[in-house]
N, C-alpha and C positions, 0 to 999 in steps of 0.2 A: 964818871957816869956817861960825860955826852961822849966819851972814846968808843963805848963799850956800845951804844947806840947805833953809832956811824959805822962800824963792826956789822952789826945786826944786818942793819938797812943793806950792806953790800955783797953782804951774803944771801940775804931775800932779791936781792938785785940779779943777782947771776943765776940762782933756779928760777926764774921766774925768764929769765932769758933760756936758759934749756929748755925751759916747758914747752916754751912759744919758736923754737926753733924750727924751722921750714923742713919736710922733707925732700930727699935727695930728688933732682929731676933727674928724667926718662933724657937720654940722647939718643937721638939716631943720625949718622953719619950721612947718610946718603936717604933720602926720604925717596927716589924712585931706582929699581934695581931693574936692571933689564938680562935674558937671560937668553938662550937662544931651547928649542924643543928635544925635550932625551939629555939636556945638560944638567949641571946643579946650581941652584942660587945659597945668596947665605943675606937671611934677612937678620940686620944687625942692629941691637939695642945695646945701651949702656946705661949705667946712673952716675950720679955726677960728685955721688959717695954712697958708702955700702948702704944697702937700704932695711931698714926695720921693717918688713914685710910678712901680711898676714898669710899672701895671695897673689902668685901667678897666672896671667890667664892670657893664652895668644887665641884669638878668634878670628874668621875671615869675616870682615866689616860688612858687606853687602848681606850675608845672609843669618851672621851671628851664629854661626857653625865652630864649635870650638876647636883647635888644630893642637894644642898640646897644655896641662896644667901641672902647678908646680907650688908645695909648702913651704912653708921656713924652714922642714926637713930637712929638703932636699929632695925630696921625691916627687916623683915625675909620672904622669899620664901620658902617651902620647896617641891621638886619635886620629894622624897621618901616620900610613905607615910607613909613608916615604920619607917622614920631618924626623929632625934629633935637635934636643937642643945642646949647644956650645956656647962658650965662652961668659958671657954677666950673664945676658940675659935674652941669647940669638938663637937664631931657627935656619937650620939647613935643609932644604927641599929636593931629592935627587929626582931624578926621573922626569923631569920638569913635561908637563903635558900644556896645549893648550886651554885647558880649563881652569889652571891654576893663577894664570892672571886676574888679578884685582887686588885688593886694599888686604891689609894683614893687619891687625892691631894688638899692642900691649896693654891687659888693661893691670894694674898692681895696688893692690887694695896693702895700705901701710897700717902698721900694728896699731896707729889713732883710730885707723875709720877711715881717713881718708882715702882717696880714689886720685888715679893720675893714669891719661893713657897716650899712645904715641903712634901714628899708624905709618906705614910703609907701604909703596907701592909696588908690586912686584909685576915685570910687564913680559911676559914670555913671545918670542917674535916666534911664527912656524910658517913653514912653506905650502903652498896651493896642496891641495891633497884631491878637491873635487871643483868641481866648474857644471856653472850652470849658464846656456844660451835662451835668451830668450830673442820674438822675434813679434817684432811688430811695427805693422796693425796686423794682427791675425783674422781671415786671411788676408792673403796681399794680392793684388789685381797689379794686372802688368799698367805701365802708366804712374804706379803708384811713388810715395819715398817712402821707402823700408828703414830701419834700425835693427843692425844683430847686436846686441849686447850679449856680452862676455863678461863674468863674474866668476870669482874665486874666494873661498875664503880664505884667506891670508894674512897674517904681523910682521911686517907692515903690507899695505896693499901694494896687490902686485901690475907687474906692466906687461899692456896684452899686445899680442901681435897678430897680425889675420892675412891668411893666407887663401888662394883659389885653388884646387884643385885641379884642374884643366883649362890653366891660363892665370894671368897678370890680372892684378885690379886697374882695371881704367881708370887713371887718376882724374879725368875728366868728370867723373861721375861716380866714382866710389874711395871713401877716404873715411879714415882710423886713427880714434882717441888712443893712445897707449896708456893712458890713466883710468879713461872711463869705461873702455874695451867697446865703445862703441861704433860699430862699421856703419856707415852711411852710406847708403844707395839712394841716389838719383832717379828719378823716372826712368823704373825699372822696368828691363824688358825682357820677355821669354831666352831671349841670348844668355840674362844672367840666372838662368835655371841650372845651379851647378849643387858641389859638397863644398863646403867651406869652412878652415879649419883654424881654432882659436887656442894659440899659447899664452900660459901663463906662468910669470915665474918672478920673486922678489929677493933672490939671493940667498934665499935659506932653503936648504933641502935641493929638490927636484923640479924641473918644471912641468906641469901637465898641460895635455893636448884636449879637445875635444871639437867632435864635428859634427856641424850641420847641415842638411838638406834647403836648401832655398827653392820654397814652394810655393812656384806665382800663380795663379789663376789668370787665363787668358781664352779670349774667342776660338770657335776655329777656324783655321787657315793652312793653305796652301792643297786645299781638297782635292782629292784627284781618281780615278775610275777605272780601274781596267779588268776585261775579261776573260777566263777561262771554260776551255781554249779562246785562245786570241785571235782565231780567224777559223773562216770556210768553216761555217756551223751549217750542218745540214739537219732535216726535222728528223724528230727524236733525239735529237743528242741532248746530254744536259749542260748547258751552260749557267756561270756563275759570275753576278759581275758582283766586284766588291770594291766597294768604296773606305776612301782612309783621309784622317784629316789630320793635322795637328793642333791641336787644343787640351785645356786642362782645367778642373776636372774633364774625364773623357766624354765626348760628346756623344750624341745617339742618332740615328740616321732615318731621314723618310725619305722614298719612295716616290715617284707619277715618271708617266708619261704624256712626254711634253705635247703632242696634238689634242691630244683627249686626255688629258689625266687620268688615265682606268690602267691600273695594272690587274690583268689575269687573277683569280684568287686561286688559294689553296685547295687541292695539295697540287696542282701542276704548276705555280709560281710560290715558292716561297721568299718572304721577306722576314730578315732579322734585323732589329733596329739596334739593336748592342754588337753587336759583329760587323755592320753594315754591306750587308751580302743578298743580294739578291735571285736566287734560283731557280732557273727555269728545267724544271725536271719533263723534261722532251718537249723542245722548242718548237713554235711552228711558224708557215709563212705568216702568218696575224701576227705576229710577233715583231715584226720588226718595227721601228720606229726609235723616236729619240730618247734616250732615258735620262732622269735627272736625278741625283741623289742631292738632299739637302742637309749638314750637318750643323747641329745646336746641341747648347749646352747650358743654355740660360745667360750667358754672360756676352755681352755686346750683340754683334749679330749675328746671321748667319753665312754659312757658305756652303757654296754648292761646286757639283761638277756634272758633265754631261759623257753620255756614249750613245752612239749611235751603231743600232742595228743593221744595216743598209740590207741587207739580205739571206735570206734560209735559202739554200739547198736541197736538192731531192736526195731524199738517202741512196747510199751509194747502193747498184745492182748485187742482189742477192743476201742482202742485210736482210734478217728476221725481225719482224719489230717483238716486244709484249707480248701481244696478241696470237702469237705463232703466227704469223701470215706474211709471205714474202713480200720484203718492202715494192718490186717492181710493177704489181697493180696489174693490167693486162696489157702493158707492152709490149708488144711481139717481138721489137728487139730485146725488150730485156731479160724476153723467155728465153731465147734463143742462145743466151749466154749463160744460163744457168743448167747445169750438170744433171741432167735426169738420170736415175740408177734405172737398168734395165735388169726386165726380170729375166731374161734368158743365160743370164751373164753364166753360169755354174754348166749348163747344158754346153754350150760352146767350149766352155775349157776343156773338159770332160773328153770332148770330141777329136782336139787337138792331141790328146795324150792318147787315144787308142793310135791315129796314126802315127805318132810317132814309134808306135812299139811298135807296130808292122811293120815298119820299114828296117828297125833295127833285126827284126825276125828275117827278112829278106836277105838281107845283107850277108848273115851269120849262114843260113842254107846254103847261100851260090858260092861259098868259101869251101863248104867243105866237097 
């Protein structure tokens, strides 16, 4: 009887040991999978023995988006259409884009109820594709320190390089992160008003370029005057004086004259304060004297430049003004050079050509 017992007990022993047996774990060989963009990954699970399973289910962790499911069938969902599953329990992803990196998870619901899940990191590296420069302080006053920053999207980050367009970076005063793509400018000045151009590239794919304008704001300077025509202005002529500066934004211009500040008004002087041109539409001796143009722009101060009229001319003899009225006024020499038409001019020629045919009539009679 106690044989038959001890019998019992050891057989109650050992299903009771099956019952309570663990199920199989999830492996993954490689828990981060790196891949490069346009390639294929293979995200790899195993169990660690066959598994009694209700339920397969591969989802992307971050947003619980499902990528492929799977019965004790054997049949299979798949909702990549780029994923296949192979081998126990693995996902192959062709096509590889960079949105596909993040967390990939197994989750395997066992014939008990139980639940058991396993995740993988899948990291897709890809090359610069677009770039963006930023520039500041926006805007930037000459005097200032500037930063061009250069950015790329990129896996892994990529290494920038900066170049001048018309000319060398003064390493005195301008110098570049390869890591953080940022150009540093020193108490920058209207010299470094160029195009400036930013590579990037981290060994996968291609590298891209992209450029930018470096837009300082500065006074203006180096202002200066000159007029058309440039000499021997006699009255009535139109002259124009126009003034030019260098400054940025572009500056606008005023006007005086330096004894009296009174310039002539419109319409025999005009002034343009955007063009900086001054026009005197038929000059006269009042007219002359020192002129000043003043250019501003809001920024620092101003500058100016000077011309001096020294003298108007009489218009030259026999010049018509406007008016129809001969510029020479009652000059007696000036009359005197001027070409009066005679009325008899038609009678005289007239007269030259009878005698001429007389004499030819003459000629022709004492011949024969």
């Amino acid at each position: 009887m106690s044989s038959y017992r001890s019998l019992c007990c050891l057989i109650l022993t050992i299903s009771l040991h099956r019952t309570q047996a663990a199920n199989p774990e999830i492996v993954v060989p490689n828990v981060v999978i790196e891949a490069e963009e346009g390639n294929t990954a293979e995200l790899v699970w195993n169990y660690t023995d066959i598994p009694d399973v209700i339920l397969e289910r591969w989802v992307r962790a971050e947003t619980g988006a499902p990528v492929a499911l799977r019965n004790p069938n054997g049949e299979t969902k798949i909702f990549l259409d780029r994923a296949e599953l192979f081998g126990t329990a693995s996902i192959r992803i062709r096509d590889l884009t960079k949105d596909d990196t993040g967390f990939y998870e197994l989750h395997t619901i066992y014939a008990d109820g139980k639940l058991a899940s396993r995740a993988v990191e899948l990291i897709v590296a890809y090359g610069p594709s677009s770039m963006d420069i930023v520039v500041h302080p926006y805007p930037s006053y000459e005097g200032n320190n500037i930063n061009l920053t250069c950015y790329a999207d990129s896996r892994p980050p990529s290494n920038y390089t900066w170049e001048r367009e018309n000319g060398d970076l003064p390493a005195d005063r301008m110098t570049y992160d390869p890591h953080t793509g940022v150009l540093s400018i020193r108490n920058a000045t209207r010299e470094d008003v160029d195009k400036y151009k930013c590579t990037a590239g981290n060994g996968v794919g291609y590298s891209v370029r992209e450029f930018t304008d470096l837009e300082l704001w500065y006074s203006p300077r180096s202002t200066s005057l000159q007029a058309d025509p440039g000499w021997a202005w006699r009255e009535g002529d139109t002259v124009t004086l126009r003034c030019t500066t260098d400054a940025f934004p572009p500056a606008t211009f005023t006007w005086r004259r330096e004894d009296d500040g009174i310039i002539p008004e419109e319409p025999r002087v005009e002034q343009n304060r955007l063009a900086g041109t001054l026009i005197f539409n038929g000059i006269e001796k009042s007219d002359v004297g020192t002129y000043v143009c003043e250019a501003a722009n809001g920024i620092g101060q101003l500058d100016s430049a000077k011309f001096v009229i020294d003298q108007v001319l009489e218009p030259l003899p026999g010049v018509v003004d406007n008016m129809g009225q001969s510029g020479t006024g009652d000059n007696p020499a000036t009359r005197g050079n001027v070409v009066q038409p005679i009325g008899g001019s038609t009678h005289v020629t007239s007269s030259i050509l009878l005698y001429l045919a007389a004499m030819l009539f003459s000629l022709t009679v004492c011949r024969l």
